[in-house]
N, C-alpha and C positions, 0 to 999 in steps of 0.2 A: 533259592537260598544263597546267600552272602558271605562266601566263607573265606576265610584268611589263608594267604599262599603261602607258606613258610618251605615249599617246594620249588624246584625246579624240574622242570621234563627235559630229559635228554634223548636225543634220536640218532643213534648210526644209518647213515643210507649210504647205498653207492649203486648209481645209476640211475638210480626212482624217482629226479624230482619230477615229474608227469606225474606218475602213478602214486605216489604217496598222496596226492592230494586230497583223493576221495576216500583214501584209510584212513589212517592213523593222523592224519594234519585231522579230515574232515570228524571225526571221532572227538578230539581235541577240541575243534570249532563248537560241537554241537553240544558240552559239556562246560561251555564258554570260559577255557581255558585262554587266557591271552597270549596273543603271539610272543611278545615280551618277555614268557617266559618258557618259551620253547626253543631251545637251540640243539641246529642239527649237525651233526660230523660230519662232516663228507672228505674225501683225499682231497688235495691241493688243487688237482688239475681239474677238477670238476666246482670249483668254489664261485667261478662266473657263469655257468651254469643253474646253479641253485637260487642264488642271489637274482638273478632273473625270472627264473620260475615261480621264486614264496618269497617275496615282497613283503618285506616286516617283520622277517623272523629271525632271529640270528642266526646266521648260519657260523661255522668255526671249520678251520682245517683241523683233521683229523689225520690219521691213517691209514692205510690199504688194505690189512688185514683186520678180521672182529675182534681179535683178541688183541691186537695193540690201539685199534679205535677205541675198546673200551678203558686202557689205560688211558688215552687221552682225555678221553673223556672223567677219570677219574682227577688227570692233574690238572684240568680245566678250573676245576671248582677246587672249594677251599676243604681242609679236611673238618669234619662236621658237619658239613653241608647234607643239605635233606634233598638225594636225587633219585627222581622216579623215569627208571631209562625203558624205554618202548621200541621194540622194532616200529620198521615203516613200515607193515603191511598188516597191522589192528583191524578189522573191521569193528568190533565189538567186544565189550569186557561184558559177563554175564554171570549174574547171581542168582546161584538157585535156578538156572536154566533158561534166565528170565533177562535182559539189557538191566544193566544197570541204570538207578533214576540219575546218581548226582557221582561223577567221576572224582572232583573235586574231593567231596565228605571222604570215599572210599581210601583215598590217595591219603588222608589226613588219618586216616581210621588206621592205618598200616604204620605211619610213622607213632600215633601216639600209643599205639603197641608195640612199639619196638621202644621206645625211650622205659616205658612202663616194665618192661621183660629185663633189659639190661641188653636185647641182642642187637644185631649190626642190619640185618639183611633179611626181608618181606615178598612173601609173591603166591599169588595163587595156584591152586590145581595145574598142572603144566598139559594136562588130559582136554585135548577141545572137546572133547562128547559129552554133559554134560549128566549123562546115565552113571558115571564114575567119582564125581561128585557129592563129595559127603558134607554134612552140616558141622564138621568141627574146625578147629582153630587147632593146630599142633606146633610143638619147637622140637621135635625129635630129628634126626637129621635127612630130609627130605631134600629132593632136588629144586632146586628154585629155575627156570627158563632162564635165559638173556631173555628172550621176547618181550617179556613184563616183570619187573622186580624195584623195590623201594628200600634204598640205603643210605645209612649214614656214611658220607664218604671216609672212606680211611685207605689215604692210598699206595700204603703196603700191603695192606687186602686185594689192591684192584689189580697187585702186578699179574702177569699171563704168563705161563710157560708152557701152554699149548694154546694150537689155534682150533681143531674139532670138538674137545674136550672143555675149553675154553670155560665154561657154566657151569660144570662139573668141577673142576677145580677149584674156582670160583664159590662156589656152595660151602664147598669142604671148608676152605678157605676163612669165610665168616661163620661158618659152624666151631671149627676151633677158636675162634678170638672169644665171640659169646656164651659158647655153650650149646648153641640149637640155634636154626632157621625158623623162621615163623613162618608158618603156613598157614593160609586160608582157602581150606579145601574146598567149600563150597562157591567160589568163585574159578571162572574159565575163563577161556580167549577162544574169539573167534580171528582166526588167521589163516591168510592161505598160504602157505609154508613154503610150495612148489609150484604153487601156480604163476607167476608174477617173474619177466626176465630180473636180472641185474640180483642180485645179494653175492650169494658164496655157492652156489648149487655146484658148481661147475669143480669147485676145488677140492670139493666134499666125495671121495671116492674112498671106493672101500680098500683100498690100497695102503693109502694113507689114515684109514682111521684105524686098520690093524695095527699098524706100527704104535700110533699114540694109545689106543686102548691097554696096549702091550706093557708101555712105559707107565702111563698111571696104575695100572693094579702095583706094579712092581714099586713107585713110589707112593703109594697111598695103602697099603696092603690092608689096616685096618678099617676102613674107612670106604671101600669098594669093592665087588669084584665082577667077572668079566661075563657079560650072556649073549645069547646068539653066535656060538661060535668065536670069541672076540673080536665080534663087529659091536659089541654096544657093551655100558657098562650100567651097575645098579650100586647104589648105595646102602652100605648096611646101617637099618635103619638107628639102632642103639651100638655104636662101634665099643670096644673095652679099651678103654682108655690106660696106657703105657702111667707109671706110677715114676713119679719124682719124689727126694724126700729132703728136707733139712733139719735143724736143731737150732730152738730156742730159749736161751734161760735166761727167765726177769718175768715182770708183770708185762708190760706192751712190747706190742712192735713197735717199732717205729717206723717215720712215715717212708720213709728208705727203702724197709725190708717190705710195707704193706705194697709198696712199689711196686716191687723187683716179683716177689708173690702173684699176684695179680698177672705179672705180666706171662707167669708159668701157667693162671690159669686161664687165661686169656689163647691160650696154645693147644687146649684143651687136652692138659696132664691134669693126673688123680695127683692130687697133690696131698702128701703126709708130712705134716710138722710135730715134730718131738718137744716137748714141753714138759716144765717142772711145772710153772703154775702158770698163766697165761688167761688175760679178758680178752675176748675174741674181736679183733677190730671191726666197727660198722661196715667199712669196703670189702669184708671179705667173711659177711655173715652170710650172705645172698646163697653161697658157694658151699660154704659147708649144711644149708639144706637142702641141696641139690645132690648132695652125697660125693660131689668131687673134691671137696677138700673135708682132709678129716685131720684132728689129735689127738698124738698116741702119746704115753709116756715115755719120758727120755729110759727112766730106768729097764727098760724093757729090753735096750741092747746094754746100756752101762750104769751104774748107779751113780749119779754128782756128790761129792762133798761137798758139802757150802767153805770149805775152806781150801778146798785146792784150787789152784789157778785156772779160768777157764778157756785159756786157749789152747795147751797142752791137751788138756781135759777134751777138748771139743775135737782134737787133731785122732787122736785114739778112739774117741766114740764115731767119726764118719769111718776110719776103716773098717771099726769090727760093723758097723749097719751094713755096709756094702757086702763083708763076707759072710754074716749070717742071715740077708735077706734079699740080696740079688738086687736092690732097688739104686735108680741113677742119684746119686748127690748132689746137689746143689749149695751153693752160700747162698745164706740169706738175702745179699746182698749183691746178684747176679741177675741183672736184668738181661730176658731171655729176647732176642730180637726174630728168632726165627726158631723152629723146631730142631730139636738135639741131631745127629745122622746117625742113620740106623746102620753103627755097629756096636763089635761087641765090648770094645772099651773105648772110654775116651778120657785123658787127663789132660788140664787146663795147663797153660803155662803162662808165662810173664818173663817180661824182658830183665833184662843184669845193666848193670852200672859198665860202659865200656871204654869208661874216661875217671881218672884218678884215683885215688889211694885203695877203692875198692874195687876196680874194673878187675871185670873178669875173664876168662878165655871162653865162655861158651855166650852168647849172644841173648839163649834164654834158657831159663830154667823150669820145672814141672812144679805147678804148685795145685791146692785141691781147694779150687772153685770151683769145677766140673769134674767129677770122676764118674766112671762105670767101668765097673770089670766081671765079665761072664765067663763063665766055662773053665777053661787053663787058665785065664791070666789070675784067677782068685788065686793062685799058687802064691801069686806073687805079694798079696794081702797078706794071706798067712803067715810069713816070711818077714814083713812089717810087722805085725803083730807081734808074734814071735819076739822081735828082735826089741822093739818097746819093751816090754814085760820083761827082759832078760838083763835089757842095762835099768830099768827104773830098780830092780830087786839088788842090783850089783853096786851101782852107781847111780844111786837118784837126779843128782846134782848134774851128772853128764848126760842125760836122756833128753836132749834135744830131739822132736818125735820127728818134726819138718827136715829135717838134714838124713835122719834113718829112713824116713822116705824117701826123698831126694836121690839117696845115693844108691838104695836098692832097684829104683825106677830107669836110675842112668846107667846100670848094670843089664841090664833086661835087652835082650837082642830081640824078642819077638814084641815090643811093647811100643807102638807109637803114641809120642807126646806132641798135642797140638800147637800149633803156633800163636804164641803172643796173640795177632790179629784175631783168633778164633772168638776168643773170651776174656781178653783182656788187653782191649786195643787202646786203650789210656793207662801207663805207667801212675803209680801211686803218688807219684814225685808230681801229677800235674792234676790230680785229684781238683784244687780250687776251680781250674779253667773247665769242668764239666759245665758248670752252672754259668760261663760267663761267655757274652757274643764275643767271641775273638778266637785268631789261629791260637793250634798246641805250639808251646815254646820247647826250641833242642832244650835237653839238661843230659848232662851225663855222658855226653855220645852218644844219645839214642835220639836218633830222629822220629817225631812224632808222624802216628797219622790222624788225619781231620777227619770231620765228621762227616763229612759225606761217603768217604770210603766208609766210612763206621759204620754208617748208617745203610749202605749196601753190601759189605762185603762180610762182617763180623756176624756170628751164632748169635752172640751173649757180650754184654760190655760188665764188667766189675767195677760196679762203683764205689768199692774201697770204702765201708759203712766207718770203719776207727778213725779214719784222716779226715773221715767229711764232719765227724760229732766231735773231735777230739781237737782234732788241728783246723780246718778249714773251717767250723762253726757255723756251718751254714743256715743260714734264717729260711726255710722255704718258700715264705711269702715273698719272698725277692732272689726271685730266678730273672736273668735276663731273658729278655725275649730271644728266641733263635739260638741258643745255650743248646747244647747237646740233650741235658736234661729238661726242658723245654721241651724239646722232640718228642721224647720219651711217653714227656703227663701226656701229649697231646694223642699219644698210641692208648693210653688206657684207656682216659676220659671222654666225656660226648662233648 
């Protein structure tokens, strides 16, 4: 059978070109996979080596460790790209117990279930015994091997910060962007794991996988925990997903907030949006049948007039949500780049004017695109609350809600406010240049940062939803290319 390659096969080795030939190459050959579209990693110093060896295949420099080869191997390829990564020492993929007829169909069979699900990341039964092997297909959150696994690349999915754990992380990883891993139970691997010099045997001691087992339960708490002693770890299979919430009034979103949305649950947060009346947008039907994204009514923490102003109105309705339901805050308009840190409060902040008529003396100020406050600091809520309700009833006119919080926030000695770069590393003042290829321009005294810092160092970027509809007008069909927001569509979409 004839089938169309819309794959590539990637291979980490290090040491094995001899030995790889009669695995995982010869596996490959006999599946009439073309060398053309097989490229192997290998470290630098072994690249005249390989290239002598396997004749026809590409070979690529890599890196030393698996968990930084596989990052290479992510920024090799383009993001979107269909890659099916296989150790070198495959003997056989088996179905039902049985060699599979056609490598190729199977390979296509995994991507067009993952395009069809919405998720990122495909791989069989990780169990070689083929007694363990069940007849289903599941997206719950399962281990998927490095050995064998089929991904749409997205390569702030593929970064490492462990080298044992490395697949593990990895799994979680694409389990939070989509939702669930795809599994196909009833397929194995035939591997010899510890037979064969050259991989990572040697690195792999139980010294060092305490320590890493140690660090992941402790940063993945919902999502794993530790067996054998903390020598191994297990995945929970249905983790309870941490709850985000925001507020919206009107008929749609827009395409902004469907965005910025998406991008929460793409992180895999319960997400709750508050609503007066609201059509549910197609990008984010998928989601609310899945039971992670739900809408509640706004009135349920505050009733709206339709004729009071809604940004005052929206400033008093996220604090009293936060003190009478414990849940994290979000703007609608906060594109999440990385998961929130697990503590117990967090406020968003944004830089000050530190040049003319309105320059100020503090650098940056607290403002509520990100808040969470647990335990004691709701005191501090209270206390805002309070103090709204006390001048709106005194002084309507003078109840600026943003300054009572402001000022009560910068009185607080136990309350850390995050930095500008956290979640809001583009000032509003340069809102146009999100969407356009070119450096942030200084305004103000405030030196901009660029998007690569942004793009690695930042939580959450605020894209300023009023400047970009209001003032900036921006036509979405003409984003530039390589625009900050460019990046962004490129993180949601396939």
């Amino acid at each position: 059978m004839n089938i169309h390659m819309n794959f590539k096969i990637a291979i980490p080795s290090k040491g094995r070109s001899e030995y790889m030939k009669t695995k995982t190459l010869a596996l490959l050959e006999k599946h009439g996979i073309k060398k053309k579209d097989i490229y192997i990693f290998v470290n630098g110093d072994e690249i005249d080596t390989y290239k002598k060896t396997l004749k026809g295949y590409n070979i690529v420099e890599g890196r030393d460790s698996i968990s930084k080869q596989r990052e290479a191997i992510s920024n090799h390829f383009k993001d979107n790209d269909w890659i099916c990564s296989m150790d070198d020492d495959i003997t056989d993929i088996l179905e039902h117990g049985k060699p599979i007829e056609n490598l190729q169909y199977l390979i296509n069979d995994f991507f067009n279930h993952l395009i069809s699900t919405g998720l990122s990341m495909a791989g069989p039964n990780p169990c070689s015994n083929p007694f363990f092997a069940k007849p289903t297909i599941t997206t719950d959150l399962k281990f998927c091997c490095g050995a064998f696994k089929c991904y749409i690349n997205k390569k702030h999915l593929e970064k490492r910060d462990y080298d044992l754990l490395e697949d593990y992380e990895n799994t979680i990883r694409h389990y939070k962007y989509g939702g669930g891993i795809l599994r196909f139970n009833y397929i194995t691997l035939k591997v010899n794991y510890n037979s064969a010099k050259g991989g990572l045997k040697d690195f792999r001691t139980i010294e060092r996988k305490l320590v890493e087992v140690a660090r992941f339960i402790k940063q993945y708490p919902i999502y794993a925990k530790s067996k054998k002693d903390g020598v191994e770890v297990s995945l929970i299979k249905n983790p309870k997903r941490e709850i985000v919430a925001s507020l919206w009034i009107g008929d749609y979103l827009n395409e902004l907030s469907e965005l910025c949305i998406n991008s929460w649950l793409r992180l895999d947060y319960e997400v709750h949006i508050y609503i007066d009346t609201l059509n549910i947008p197609k990008s984010l039907g998928k989601y609310k049948d899945s039971g992670q994204l739900q809408f509640l009514k706004a009135s349920e923490i505050l009733k709206y007039d339709k004729k009071e102003d809604i940004l005052p109105f929206s400033d008093l309705w996220r604090f009293k949500l936060i003190f009478d339901t414990g849940k994290t805050w979000l703007d609608a308009d906060m594109f999440l780049l990385k998961p929130l840190p697990n503590q117990p409060e967090i406020i968003s902040s944004e830089f000050t004017f530190q040049s003319g008529a309105f320059k100020s003396d503090l650098f940056y100020v607290a403002n509520i695109g990100v808040m969470r406050m647990k335990s004691i600091h709701s005191e501090l809520l209270e206390k805002v609350i309070n103090k709204i309700n006390k001048v709106s009833n005194d002084i309507p006119e003078r109840c600026d809600r943003m300054k009572i919080f402001k000022k009560i926030v910068m009185k607080s000695s136990y309350l850390d406010v995050s930095p500008p770069s956290h979640y809001c590393p583009v000032s509003w003042w340069n809102t146009d240049q999100i969407y356009k290829n070119e450096p942030y321009t200084m305004k103000y005294g405030v030196e901009p940062l660029q998007n690569d810092f942004i793009l690695e160092h930042s939580i959450g970027i605020h894209l300023w939803n009023w400047h970009t509809y209001n003032k900036v007008k921006q036509d979405f069909t003409k984003i530039e290319k390589d625009s900050l927001f460019s990046k962004l569509l490129k993180r949601i979409t396939y």
